[in-house]
C-alpha positions as CSV (number, residue, x, y, z in Angstrom):
1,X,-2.8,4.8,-106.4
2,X,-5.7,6.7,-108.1
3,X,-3.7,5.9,-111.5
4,X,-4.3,2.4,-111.2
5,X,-8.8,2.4,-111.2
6,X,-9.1,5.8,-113.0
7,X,-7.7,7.8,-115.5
8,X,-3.6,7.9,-115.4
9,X,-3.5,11.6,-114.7
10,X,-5.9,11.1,-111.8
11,X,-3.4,13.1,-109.1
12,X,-2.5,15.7,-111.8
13,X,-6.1,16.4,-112.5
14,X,-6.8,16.4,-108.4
15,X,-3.4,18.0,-107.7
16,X,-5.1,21.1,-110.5
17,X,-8.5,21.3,-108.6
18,X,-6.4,21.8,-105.5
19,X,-4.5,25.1,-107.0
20,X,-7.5,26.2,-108.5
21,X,-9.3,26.1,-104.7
22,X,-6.8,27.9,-103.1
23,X,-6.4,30.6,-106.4
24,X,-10.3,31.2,-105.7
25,X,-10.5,30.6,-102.1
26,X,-7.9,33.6,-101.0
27,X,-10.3,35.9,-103.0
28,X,-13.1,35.0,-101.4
29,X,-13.7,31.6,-99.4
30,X,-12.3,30.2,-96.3
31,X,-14.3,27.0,-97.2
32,X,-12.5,26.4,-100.3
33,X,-9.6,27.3,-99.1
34,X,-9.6,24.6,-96.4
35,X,-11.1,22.3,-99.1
36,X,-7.9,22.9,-100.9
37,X,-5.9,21.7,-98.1
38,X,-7.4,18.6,-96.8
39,X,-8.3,17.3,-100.9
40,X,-4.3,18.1,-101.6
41,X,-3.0,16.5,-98.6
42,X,-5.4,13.5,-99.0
43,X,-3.9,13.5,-102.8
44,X,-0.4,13.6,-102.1
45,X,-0.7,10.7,-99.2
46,X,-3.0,8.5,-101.9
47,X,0.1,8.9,-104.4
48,X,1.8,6.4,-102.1
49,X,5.4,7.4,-103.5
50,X,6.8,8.6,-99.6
51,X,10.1,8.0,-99.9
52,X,10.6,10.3,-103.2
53,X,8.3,12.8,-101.3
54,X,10.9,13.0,-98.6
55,X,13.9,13.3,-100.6
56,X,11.8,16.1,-102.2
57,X,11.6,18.4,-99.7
58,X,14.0,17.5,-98.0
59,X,16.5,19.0,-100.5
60,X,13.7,22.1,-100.8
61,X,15.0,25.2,-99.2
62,X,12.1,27.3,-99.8
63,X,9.8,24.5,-97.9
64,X,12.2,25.0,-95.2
65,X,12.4,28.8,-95.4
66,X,8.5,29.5,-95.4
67,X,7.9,26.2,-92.6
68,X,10.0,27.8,-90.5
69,X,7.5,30.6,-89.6
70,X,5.5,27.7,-88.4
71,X,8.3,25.8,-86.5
72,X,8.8,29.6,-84.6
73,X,5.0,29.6,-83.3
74,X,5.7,26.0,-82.3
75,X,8.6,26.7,-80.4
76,X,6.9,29.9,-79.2
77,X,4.1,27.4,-77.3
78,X,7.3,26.3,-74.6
79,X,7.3,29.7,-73.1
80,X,3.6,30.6,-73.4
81,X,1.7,30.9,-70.6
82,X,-1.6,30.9,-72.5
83,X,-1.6,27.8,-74.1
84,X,-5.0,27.2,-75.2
85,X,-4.5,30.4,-77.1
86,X,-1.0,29.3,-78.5
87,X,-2.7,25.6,-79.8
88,X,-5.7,27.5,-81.5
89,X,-3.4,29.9,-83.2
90,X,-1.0,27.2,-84.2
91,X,-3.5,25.4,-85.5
92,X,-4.4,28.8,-87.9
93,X,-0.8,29.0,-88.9
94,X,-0.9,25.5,-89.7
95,X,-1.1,26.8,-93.5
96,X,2.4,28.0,-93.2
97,X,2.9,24.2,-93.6
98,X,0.4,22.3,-95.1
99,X,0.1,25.0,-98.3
100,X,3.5,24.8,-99.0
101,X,3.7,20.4,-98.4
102,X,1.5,20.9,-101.0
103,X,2.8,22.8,-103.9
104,X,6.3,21.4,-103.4
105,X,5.0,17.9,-103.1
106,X,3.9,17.6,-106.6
107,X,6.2,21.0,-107.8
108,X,6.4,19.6,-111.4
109,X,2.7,19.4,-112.0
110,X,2.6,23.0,-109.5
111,X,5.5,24.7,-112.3
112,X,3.5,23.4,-115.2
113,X,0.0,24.6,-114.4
114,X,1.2,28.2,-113.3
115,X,0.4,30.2,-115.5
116,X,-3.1,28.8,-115.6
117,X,-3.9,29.3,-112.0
118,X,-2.7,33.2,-111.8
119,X,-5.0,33.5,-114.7
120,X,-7.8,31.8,-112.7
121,X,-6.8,34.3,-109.8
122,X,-7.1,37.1,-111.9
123,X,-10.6,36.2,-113.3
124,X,-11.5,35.6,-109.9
125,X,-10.1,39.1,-108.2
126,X,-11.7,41.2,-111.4
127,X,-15.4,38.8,-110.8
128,X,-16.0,39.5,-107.2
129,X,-14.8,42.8,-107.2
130,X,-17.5,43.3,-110.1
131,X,-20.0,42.0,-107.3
132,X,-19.2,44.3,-105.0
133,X,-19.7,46.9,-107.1
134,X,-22.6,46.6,-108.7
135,X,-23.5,45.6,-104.9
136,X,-22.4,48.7,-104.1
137,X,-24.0,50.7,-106.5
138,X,-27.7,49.0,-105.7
139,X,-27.9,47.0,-108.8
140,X,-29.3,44.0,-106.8
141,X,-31.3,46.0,-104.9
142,X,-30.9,48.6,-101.5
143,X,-27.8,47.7,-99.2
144,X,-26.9,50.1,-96.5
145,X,-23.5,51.0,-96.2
146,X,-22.1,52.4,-93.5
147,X,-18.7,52.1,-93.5
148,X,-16.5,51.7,-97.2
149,X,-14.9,48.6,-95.5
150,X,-18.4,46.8,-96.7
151,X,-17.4,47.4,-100.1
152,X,-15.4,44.0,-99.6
153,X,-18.5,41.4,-99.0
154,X,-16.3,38.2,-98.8
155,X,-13.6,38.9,-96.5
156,X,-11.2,41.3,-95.0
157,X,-11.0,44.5,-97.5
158,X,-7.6,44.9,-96.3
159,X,-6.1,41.4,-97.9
160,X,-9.1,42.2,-100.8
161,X,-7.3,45.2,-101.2
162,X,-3.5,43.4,-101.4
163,X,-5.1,40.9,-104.5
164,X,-6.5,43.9,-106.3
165,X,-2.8,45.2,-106.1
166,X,-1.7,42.0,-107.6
167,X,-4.8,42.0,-110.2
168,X,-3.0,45.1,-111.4
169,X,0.2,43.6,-111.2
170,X,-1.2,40.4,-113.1
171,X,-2.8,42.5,-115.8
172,X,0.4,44.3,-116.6
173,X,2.5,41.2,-116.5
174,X,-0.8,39.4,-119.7
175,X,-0.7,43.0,-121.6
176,X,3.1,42.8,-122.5
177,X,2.9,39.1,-123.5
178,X,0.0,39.8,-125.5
179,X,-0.5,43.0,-125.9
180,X,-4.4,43.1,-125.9
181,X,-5.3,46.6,-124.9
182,X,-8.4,44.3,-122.6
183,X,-5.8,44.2,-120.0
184,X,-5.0,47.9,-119.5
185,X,-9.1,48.1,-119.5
186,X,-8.4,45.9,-116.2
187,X,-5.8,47.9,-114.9
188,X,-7.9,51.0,-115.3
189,X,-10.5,49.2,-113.8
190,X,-8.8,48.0,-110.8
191,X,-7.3,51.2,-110.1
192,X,-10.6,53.2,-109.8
193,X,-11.8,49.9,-107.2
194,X,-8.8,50.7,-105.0
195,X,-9.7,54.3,-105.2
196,X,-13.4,53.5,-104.4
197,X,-12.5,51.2,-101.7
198,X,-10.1,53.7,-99.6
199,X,-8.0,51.4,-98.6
200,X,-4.7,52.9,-97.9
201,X,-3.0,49.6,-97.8
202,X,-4.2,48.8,-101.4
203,X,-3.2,51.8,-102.3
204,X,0.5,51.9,-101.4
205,X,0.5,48.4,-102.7
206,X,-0.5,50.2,-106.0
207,X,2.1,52.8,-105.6
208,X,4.5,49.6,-105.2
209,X,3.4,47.8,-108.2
210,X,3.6,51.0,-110.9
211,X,7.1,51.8,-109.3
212,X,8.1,48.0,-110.2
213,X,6.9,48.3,-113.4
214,X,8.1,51.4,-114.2
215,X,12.0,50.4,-113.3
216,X,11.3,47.1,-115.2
217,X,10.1,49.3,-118.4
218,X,13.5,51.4,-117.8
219,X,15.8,48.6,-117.7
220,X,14.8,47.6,-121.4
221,X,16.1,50.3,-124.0
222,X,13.0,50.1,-126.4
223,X,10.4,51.1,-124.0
224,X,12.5,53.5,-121.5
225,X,10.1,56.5,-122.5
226,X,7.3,54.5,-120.7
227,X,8.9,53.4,-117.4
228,X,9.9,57.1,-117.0
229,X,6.5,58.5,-117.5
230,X,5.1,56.1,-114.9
231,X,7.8,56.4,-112.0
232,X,7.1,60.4,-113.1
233,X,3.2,59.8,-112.4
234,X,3.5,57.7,-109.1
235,X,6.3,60.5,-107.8
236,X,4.0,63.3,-108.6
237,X,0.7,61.6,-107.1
238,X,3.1,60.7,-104.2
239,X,4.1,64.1,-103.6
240,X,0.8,66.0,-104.0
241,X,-0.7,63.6,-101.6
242,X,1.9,64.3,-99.0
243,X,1.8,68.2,-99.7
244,X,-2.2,67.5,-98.7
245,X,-1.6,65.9,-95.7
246,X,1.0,68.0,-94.3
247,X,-1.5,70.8,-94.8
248,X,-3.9,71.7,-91.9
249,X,-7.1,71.9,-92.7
250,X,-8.3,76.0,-92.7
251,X,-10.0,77.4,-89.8
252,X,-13.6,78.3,-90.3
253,X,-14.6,82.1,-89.3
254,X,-18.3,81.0,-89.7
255,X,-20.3,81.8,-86.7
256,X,-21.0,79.7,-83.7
257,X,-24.0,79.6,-81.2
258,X,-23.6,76.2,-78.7
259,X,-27.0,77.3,-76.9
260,X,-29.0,77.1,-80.1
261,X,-27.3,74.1,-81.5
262,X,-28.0,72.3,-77.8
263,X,-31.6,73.2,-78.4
264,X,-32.0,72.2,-81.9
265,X,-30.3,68.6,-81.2
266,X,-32.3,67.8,-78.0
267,X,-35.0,67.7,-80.5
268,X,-33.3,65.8,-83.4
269,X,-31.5,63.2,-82.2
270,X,-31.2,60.7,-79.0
271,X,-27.7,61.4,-78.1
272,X,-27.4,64.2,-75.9
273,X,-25.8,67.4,-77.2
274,X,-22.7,66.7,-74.9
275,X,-22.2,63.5,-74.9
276,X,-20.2,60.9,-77.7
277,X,-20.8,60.3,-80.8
278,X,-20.2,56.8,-82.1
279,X,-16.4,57.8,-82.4
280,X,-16.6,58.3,-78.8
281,X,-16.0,62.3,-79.9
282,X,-17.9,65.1,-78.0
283,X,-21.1,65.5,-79.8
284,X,-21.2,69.4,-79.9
285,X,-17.7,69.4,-81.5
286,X,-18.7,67.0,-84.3
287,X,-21.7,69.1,-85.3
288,X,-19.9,72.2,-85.5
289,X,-17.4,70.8,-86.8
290,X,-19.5,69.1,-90.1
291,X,-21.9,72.6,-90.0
292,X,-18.7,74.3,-91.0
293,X,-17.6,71.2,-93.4
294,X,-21.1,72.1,-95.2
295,X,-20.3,76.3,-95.5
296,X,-23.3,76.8,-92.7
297,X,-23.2,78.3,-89.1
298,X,-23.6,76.8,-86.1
299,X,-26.5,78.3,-85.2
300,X,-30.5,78.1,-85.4
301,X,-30.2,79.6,-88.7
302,X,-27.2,76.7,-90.0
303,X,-29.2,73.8,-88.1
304,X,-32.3,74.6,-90.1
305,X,-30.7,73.0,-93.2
306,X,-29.6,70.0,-91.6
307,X,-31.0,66.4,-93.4
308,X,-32.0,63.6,-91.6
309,X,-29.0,62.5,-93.0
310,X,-26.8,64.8,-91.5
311,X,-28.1,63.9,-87.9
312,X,-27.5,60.5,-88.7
313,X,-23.7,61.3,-90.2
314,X,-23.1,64.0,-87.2
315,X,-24.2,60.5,-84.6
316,X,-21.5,58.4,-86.7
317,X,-19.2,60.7,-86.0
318,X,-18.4,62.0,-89.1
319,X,-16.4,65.3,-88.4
320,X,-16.0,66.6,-92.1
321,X,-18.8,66.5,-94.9
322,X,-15.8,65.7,-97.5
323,X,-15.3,62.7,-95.3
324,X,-18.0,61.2,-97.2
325,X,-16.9,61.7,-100.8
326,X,-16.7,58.3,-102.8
327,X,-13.5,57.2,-103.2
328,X,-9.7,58.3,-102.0
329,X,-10.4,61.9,-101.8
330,X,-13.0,61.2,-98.5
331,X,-10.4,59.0,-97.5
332,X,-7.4,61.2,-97.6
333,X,-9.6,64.3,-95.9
334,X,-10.6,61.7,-92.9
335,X,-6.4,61.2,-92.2
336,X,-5.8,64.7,-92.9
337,X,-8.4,65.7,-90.0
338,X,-7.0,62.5,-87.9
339,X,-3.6,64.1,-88.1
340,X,-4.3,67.7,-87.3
341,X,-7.2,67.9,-85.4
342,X,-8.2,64.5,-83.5
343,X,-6.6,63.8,-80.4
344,X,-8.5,61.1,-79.5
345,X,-7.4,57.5,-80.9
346,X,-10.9,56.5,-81.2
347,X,-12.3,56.4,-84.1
348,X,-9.1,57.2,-85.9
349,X,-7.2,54.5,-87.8
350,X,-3.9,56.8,-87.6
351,X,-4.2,57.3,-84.2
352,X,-5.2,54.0,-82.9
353,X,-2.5,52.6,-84.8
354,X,-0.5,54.7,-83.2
355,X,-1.1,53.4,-80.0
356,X,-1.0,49.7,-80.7
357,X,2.8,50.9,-82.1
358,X,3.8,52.0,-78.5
359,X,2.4,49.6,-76.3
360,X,4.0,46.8,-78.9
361,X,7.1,48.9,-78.3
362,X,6.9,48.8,-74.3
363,X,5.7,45.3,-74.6
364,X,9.1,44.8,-76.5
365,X,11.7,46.2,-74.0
366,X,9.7,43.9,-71.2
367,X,10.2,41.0,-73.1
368,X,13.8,41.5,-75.7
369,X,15.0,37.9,-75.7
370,X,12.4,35.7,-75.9
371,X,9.1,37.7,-76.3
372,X,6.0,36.9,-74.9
373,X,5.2,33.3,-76.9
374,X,2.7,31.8,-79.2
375,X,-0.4,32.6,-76.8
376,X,0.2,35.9,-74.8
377,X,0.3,38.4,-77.2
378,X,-3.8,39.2,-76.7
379,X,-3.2,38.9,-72.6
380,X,-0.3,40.9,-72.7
381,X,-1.6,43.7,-74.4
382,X,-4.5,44.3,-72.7
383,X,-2.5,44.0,-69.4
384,X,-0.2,46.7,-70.6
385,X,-3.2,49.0,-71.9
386,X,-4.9,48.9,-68.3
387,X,-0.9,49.9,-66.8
388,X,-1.1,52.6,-69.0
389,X,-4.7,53.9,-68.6
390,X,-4.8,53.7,-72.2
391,X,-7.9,56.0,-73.7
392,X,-8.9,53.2,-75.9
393,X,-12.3,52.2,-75.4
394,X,-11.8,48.0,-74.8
395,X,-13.2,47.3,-78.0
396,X,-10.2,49.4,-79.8
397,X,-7.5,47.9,-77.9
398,X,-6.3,45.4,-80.4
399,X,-2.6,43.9,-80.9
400,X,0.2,45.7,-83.1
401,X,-1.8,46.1,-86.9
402,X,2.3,45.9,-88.3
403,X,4.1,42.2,-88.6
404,X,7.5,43.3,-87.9
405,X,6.3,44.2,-84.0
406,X,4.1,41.2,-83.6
407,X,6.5,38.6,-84.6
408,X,9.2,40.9,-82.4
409,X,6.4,40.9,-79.3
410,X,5.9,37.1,-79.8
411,X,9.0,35.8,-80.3
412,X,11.8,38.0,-79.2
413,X,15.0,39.4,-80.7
414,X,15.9,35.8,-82.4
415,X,12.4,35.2,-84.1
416,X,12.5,39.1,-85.2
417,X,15.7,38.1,-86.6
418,X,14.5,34.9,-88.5
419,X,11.8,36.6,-90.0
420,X,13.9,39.6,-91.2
421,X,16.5,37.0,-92.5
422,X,13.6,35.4,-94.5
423,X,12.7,38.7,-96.7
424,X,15.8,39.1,-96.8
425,X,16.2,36.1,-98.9
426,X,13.1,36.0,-100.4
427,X,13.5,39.6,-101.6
428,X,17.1,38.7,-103.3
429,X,16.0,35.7,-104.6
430,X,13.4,37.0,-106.7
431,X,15.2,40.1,-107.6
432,X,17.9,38.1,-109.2
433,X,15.5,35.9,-111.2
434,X,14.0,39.1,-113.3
435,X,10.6,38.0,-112.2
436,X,8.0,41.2,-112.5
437,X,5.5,39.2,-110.9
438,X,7.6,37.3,-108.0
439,X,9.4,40.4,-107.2
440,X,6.2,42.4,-106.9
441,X,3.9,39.9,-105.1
442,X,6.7,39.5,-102.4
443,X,7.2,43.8,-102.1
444,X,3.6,43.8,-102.1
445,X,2.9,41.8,-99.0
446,X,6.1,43.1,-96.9
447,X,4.5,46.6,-97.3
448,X,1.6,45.7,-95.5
449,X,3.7,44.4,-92.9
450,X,4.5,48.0,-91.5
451,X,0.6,48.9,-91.2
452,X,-1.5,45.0,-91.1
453,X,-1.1,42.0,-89.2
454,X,-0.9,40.0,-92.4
455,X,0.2,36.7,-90.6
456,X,-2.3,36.8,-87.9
457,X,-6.0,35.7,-90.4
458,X,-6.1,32.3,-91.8
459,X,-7.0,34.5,-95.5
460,X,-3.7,36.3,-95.2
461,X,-1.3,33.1,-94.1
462,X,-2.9,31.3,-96.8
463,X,-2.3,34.0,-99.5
464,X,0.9,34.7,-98.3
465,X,2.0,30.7,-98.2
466,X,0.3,29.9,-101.3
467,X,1.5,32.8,-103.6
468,X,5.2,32.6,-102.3
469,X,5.5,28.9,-102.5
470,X,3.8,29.2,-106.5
471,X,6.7,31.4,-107.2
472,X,9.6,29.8,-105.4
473,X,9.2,26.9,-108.1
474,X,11.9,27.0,-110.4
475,X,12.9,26.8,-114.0
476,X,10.1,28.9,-115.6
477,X,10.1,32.8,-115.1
478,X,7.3,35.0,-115.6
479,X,8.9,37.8,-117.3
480,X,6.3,37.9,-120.7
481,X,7.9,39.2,-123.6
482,X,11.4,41.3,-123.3
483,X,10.6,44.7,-123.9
């Protein structure tokens, strides 16, 4: 229809802005994103040419395939008893549809402008991880940082954390087409941000991307030596990080003197001496704890050379001086300490997680067949957590944080099924095309199923949806050159 009063290409152009929303909108804009949507729907309807449309997706299998996640949560509403909670999050998982409708709607223009769009998703992954940074590092002036999940200022650092995976991924996939050494600048780059950010999702996603790579570099003859060194670099980082935490921290043999330390806090800090900490840890242990962490005894001798900043870090809860190194080392001695020494799940990602596993897994055997439907999932955990007198404080008592058990929980043994049968599918189909990036992207995503609720934020449907329904279009691979 727009053809007719403006230029001939209008939906093309339109159809262009549309990807281009969504490519910079996952990064970093729920506005955009639902910009995307409604401009691309409103495009596709203005094109006028329904019954083609139809006959389109109707023959689509991969339309079919991703809409039926939707068409699950849909069902899911019959058995619900919650259903204001099952309508609102339909109405989140509505991208499961609509993103797709999209791509597929107008998959010719979608195939022929692919290329361009990852590129625009790169550009935009490597610009606002720049910006938070330099934000990071003060450069536009003082920002308190309390926690390293900050470090993300536009969203969720977990899904930041998936798309800097997939900026690697991306960066690898331009260097061997055009061998400009720029790229391997960006996958340098985007390494030490996953690093910075301690995100241990991103960072198994990393671990996922270099082993890709590395088997794709092995499969061709000329450039074997190269996929070996990598797989021989991500085994050995693999192993060494394992070896760490498996390790128990050493005991310290440094003195100890609770009455002095009681006195000497009662005049530092607010929180009394044996109370919690804002891990909900004992206070006393947490100082003595960090004192040793910092090679001083607990005592009126150690607590002399104590910083403002350590009262404050000792109230956070922070158990461990190393805790606070920059980057994957502070990371990897917070888990090490969670695994070892913590026993309780607050404050601890491990442990919490931990417990969201086997309440999901309770909530499971209560609820095989048809689980709990679109809208009880939130009800029915809390219910369970007050059965078992769970020691997580209500505002830790969240859902499963791992996709497999949620879609289990929500939808029984047949919806567990469907998705599992979708991977499945999606895995082989992109494995037999010989598509690095495809093949990646979808490995990517499934391995934060087993730690995230992926599907459960309107960022990471829409990623998921949009990405996957990019490279389900056929007849153009993205393999670059053979080598």
């Amino acid at each position: 229809m727009l053809n007719r009063f403006w230029h001939p290409k209008s939906h093309f152009y339109i159809h262009f802005l549309v990807l281009s929303l969504f490519a910079i909108g996952i990064v970093c804009s729920k506005a955009l994103m639902s910009i995307g949507i409604l401009l691309g729907l409103l495009n596709v309807l203005l094109e006028g040419d329904y019954q083609n449309l139809l006959l389109k997706l109707k023959m689509n299998r991969a339309f079919w395939l991703i809409s039926g996640l939707f068409i699950l949560h849909l069902l899911g509403l019959i058995w619900t008893t919650n259903l204001a909670e099952g309508f609102d999050d339909l109405r989140m998982k509505t991208s499961l549809v609509t993103v797709p409708f999209i791509v597929f709607a107008k998959a010719e223009e979608s195939l022929k402008v692919r290329e361009r769009i990852l590129a625009l998703l790169l550009a935009t992954i490597c610009f606002i991880s720049f910006l938070n940074v330099l934000t990071f590092y003060q450069v536009f002036g003082f920002r308190d940082y309390t926690d390293m999940r900050q470090l993300s200022l536009f969203g969720s650092h977990i899904r930041f954390s998936l798309l800097i995976a997939f900026g690697i991924a991306l960066s690898l996939f331009y260097f061997d087409k055009t061998r400009k050494y720029f790229f391997l600048f960006l996958v340098a780059y985007l390494i030490f941000y996953t690093l910075l950010s301690q995100v241990l999702a991103g960072l198994i996603a990393v671990f996922v991307v270099f082993t890709v790579y590395g088997v794709k570099k092995i499969s061709k003859n000329r450039f074997k030596w190269v996929g070996i060194f990598i797989l021989s670099i991500v085994v050995l980082v693999l192993i060494s990080i394992l070896f760490y935490l498996i390790t128990p921290p050493k005991k310290s043999n440094l003195p100890v003197n609770e009455k002095q330390l009681a006195s000497f806090w009662k005049k530092s800090s607010k929180i009394d001496y044996f109370g919690k900490d804002n891990k909900n840890q004992p206070v006393s242990s947490t100082m003595i704890r960090y004192m040793h962490s910092k090679g001083l005894s607990a005592d009126s001798v150690g607590s002399l050379k104590l910083t403002k900043n350590d009262i404050l870090e000792i109230e956070k809860g922070t158990a461990d001086i190393r805790e606070k190194t920059p980057g994957f080392i502070g990371k990897l001695n917070e888990v090490r300490f969670q695994i070892h020494i913590a026993t309780n799940p607050n404050g601890s990602t491990i442990r919490q997680r931990i417990e969201f596993w086997k309440t999901g897994v309770q909530l499971i055997e209560d609820n095989f067949f048809l689980g709990v439907g679109s809208g009880d999932i939130k009800d029915e955990y809390k219910r369970r957590y007050e059965q078992n007198k769970s020691l997580l404080l209500p505002g830790n008592r969240l859902e499963a944080h791992n996709t497999f058990l949620t879609f289990f929980i929500t939808f029984g043994i047949f919806g567990f099924l469907y998705f599992l049968y979708f991977l499945f599918v999606t895995i082989q189909e992109f494995y037999k095309r010989v598509d690095f990036l495809s093949f990646v992207f979808i490995l990517i995503i499934t391995s934060s199923f087993f730690t995230e609720d992926t599907l459960e934020t309107q960022m990471g449907i829409t990623i998921f949806s949009f990405l996957l329904s990019l490279f389900y279009l056929k007849n153009n691979t993205l393999n670059g050159r053979h080598n």
